[in-house]
C-alpha positions in Angstrom: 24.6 -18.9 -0.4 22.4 -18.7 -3.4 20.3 -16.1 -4.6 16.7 -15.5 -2.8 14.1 -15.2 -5.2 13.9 -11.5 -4.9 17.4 -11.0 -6.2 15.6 -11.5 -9.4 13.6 -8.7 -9.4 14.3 -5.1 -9.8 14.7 -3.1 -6.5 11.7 -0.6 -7.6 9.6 -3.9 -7.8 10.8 -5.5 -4.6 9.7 -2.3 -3.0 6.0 -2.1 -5.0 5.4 -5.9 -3.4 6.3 -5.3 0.2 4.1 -2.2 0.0 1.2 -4.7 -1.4 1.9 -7.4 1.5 1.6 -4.7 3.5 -1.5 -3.2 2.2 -2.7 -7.0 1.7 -5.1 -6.8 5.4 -8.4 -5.1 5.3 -7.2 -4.2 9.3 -3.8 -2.3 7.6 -5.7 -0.3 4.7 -8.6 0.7 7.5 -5.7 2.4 9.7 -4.5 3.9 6.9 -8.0 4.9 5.8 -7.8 6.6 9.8 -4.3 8.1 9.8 -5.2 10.2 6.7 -8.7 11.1 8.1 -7.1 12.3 11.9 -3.4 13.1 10.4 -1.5 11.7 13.4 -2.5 9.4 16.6 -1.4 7.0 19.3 -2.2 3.2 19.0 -4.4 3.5 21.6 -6.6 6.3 19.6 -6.8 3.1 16.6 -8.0 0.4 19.0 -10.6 2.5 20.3 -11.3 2.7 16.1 -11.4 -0.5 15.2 -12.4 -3.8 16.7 -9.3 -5.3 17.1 -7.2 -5.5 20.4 -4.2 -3.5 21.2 -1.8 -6.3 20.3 -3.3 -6.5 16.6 -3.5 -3.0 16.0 0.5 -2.7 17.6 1.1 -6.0 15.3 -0.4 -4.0 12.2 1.4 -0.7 13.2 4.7 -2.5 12.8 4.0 -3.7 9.5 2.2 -0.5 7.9 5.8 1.0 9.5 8.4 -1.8 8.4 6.8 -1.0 4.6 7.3 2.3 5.0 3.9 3.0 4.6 3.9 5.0 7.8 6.3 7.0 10.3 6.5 6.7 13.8 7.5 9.5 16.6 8.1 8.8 20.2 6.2 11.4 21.9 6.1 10.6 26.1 5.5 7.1 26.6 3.6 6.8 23.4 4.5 6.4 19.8 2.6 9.0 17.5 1.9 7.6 14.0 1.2 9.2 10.7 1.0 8.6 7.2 4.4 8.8 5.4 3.4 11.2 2.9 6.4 10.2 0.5 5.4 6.4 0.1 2.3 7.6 -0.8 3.5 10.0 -3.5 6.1 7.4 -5.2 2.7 5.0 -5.0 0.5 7.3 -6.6 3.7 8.1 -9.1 3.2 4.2 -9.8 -0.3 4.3 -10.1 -0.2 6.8 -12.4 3.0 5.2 -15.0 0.8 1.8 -15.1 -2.3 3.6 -15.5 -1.0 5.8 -18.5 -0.2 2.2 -20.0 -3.8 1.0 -20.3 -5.3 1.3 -23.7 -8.4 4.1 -24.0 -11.6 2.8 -24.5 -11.6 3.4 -28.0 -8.2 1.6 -28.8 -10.2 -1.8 -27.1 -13.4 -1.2 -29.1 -10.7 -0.7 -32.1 -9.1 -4.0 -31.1 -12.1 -6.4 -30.5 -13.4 -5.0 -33.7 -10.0 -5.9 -35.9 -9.9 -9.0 -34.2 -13.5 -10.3 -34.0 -11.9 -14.1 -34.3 -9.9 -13.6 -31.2 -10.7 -12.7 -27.3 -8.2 -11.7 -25.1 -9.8 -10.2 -21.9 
């Protein structure tokens, strides 16, 4: 078989876009948004949250979990979920390396300044 497309890609990267799909719903980042404001809950706990029926909030769950974005115990007959603290700490480590990359404010005013002739926005 050939290669997939994502064979082309670095593994760290891979990983960065299947956290972004993941994070890609406004449903998905608003039960994130929940899970860090109650720390752990059942799915039932999110549908009484959010307008959206069981089956979408379970549907959402699975994705948020299949990313890795959260963790999910098996408490009774329910399934507790929570944030999974260390997907958030290698995302804000990534934040962070990209963010160090941008230029300062300065070094654009510097730029547009030497290069009046050109725009690159």
């Amino acid at each position: 078989m050939g290669a997939t497309k994502t064979d082309h890609f670095t593994d760290e990267q891979n990983k960065i876009a299947i956290i972004a799909k993941a994070l890609g719903h406004p449903a998905r980042v608003a039960i994130i948004e929940y899970l860090l404001k109650v720390n752990t809950c059942i799915c039932g706990d999110i549908v009484n949250e959010l307008p959206l029926a069981q089956a979408t909030v379970s549907q959402h769950l699975k994705e948020l979990k299949n990313a890795g974005l959260i963790k999910g115990n098996i408490e009774g007959t329910a399934i507790c979920y929570c944030i999974d603290e260390n997907t958030l700490l290698y995302l804000k480590s990534i934040f962070r390396k990209s963010l160090s990359r941008l230029p300062t404010k300065s070094a654009v005013k510097h730029f547009f300044y030497k290069q009046s002739s050109q725009y690159c926005i």
